[in-house]
C-alpha positions as CSV (number, residue, x, y, z in Angstrom):
1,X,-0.6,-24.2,-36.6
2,X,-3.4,-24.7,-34.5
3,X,-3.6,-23.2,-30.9
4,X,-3.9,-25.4,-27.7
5,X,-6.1,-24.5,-25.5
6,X,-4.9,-24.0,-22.0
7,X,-6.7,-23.8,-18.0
8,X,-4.5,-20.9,-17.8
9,X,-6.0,-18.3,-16.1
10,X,-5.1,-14.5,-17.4
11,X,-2.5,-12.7,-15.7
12,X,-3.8,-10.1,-13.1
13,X,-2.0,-6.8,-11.9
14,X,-2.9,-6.6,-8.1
15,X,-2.3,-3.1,-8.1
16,X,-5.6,-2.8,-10.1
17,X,-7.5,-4.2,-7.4
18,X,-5.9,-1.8,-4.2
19,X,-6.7,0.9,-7.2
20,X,-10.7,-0.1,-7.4
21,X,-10.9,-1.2,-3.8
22,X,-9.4,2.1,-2.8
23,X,-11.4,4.3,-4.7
24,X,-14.8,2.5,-4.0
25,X,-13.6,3.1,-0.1
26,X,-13.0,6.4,-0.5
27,X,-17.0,6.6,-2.4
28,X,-18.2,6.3,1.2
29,X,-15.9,7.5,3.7
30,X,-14.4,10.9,3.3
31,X,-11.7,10.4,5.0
32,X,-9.9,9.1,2.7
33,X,-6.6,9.6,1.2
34,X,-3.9,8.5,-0.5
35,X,-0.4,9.7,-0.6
36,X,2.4,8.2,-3.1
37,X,5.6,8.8,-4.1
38,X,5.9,10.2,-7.7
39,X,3.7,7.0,-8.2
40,X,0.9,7.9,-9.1
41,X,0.8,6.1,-12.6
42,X,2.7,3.0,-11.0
43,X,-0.1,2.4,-8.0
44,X,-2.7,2.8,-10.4
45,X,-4.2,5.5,-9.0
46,X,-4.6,8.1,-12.0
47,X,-8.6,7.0,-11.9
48,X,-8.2,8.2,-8.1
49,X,-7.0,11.4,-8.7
50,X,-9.3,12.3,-11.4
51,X,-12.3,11.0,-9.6
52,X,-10.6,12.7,-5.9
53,X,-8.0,15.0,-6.8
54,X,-8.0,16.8,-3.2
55,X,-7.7,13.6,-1.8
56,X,-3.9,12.2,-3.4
57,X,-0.7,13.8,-2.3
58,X,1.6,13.0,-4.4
59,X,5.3,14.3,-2.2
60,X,7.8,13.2,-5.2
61,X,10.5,10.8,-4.7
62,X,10.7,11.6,-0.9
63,X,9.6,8.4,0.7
64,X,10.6,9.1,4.2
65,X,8.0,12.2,4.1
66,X,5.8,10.3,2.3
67,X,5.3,7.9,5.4
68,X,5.2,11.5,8.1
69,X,2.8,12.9,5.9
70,X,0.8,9.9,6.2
71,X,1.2,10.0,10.1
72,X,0.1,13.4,10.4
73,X,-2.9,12.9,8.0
74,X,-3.5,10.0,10.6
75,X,-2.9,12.1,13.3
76,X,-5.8,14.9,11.8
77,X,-8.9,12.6,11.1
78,X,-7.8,11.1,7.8
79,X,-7.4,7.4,7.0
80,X,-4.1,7.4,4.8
81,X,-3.2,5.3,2.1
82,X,0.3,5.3,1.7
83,X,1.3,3.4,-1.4
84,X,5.0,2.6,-3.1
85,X,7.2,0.8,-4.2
86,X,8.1,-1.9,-1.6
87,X,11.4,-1.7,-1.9
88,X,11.0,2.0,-0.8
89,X,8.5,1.7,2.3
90,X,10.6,-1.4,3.5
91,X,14.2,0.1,3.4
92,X,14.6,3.7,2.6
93,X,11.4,4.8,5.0
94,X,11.6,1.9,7.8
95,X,12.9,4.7,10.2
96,X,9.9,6.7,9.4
97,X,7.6,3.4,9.8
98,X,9.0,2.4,13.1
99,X,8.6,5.9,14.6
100,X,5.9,8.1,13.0
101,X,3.4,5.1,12.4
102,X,3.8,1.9,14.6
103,X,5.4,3.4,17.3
104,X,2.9,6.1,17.5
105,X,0.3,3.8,17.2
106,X,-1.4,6.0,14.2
107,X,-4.2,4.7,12.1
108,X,-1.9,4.7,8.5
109,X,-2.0,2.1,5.5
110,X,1.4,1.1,4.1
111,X,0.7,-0.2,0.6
112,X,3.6,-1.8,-0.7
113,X,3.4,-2.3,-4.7
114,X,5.4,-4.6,-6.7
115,X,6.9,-6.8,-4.1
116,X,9.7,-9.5,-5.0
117,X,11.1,-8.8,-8.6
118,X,8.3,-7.4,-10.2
119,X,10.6,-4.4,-11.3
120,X,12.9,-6.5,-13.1
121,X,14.1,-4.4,-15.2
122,X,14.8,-1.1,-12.8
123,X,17.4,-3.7,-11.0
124,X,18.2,-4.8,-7.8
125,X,17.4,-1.1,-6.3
126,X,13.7,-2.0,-7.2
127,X,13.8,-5.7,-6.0
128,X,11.8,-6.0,-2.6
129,X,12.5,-9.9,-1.7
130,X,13.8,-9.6,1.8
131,X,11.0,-8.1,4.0
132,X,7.5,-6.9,2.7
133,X,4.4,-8.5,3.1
134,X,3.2,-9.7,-0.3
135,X,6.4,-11.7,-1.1
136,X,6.3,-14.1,1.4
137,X,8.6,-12.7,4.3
138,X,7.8,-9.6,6.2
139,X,10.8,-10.3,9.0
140,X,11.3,-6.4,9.7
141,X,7.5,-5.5,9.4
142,X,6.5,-8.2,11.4
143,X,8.0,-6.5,14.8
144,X,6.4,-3.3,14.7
145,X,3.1,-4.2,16.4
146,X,1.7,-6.9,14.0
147,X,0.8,-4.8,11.3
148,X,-2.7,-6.0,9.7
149,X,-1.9,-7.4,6.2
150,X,-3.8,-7.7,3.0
151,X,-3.1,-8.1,-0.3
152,X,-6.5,-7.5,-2.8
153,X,-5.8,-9.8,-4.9
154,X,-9.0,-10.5,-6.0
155,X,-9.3,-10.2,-9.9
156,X,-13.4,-11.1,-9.9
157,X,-14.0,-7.9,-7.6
158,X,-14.0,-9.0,-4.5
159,X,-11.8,-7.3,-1.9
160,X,-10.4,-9.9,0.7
161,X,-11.7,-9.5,4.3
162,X,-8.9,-7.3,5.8
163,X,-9.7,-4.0,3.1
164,X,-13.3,-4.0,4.8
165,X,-11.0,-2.7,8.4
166,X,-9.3,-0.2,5.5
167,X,-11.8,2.2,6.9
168,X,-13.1,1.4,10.3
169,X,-10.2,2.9,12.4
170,X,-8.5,-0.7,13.2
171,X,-5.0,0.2,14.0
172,X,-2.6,-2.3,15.0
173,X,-2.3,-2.8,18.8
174,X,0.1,-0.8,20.7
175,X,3.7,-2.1,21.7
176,X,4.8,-3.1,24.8
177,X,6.9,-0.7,27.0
């Protein structure tokens, strides 16, 4: 049987990209950090801890002190990464998103890995497809502040234009009393 050849492109995991874009960030600007949720392996982020282990903080499965951990790096000079599951930034630590990062105006990242079904086989506790940035709808993180999106999706190495504010201390503007 003879193979057909096909325009195809390869598949590409995103997550490598936020991996290499983070760390080449964190090359030039000490400040920062990333914090994760057990997730280290799942974000992509061993090369990251090898290459900056004072720099992760990895809190366990605890994704509402992920997030305040993340504000109060925020709130101390550092530039935070904070990178999980979707599912898990969007539902169990919107609480902690609404009031320790937009409402508070502090200069965090929210990385949200995986969106849609990409955990298909974890189940529908996994499955982000109602509200995070990445699968199309954002409806909940669209009314704190206008978060600044990106997704580096880039596979050829080239970060899209919103990871170059990563590190230059753009925060989303502040709400409305």
């Amino acid at each position: 049987m003879s193979q057909v050849a096909t325009d195809t492109p390869p598949l590409f995991d995103c997550r490598n990209a936020f991996a290499s874009a983070i760390e080449k960030l964190a090359d030039s600007d000490p400040r920062i950090v990333a914090v994760v949720n057990d997730s280290v392996g799942s974000s992509k982020l061993s090369g990251f801890k090898a290459r900056f282990p004072d720099r992760l903080i990895n809190v366990g499965i605890a994704e509402q002190n992920m997030v305040g951990v993340g504000a109060g790096l925020a709130n101390g000079g550092f530039v935070p990464f904070v990178s999980a599951a979707s599912c898990f930034l969007t539902a169990r630590a919107m609480e902690q998103v609404k009031a320790d990062i937009a409402y508070s105006n502090v200069n965090v990242k929210l990385v949200g890995q995986s969106s849609g079904v990409a955990y298909g086989e974890l189940g529908a506790t996994h499955h982000s497809i109602e509200m995070w940035p990445g699968c199309g709808s954002c409806r909940i993180s669209r009314y704190l502040c206008r978060p600044t999106r990106g997704r580096p999706w880039k596979p050829c190495g080239q970060r899209p234009p919103s990871m170059d504010r990563c590190s230059s201390g753009s925060r989303a503007p502040r709400c409305p009393n």
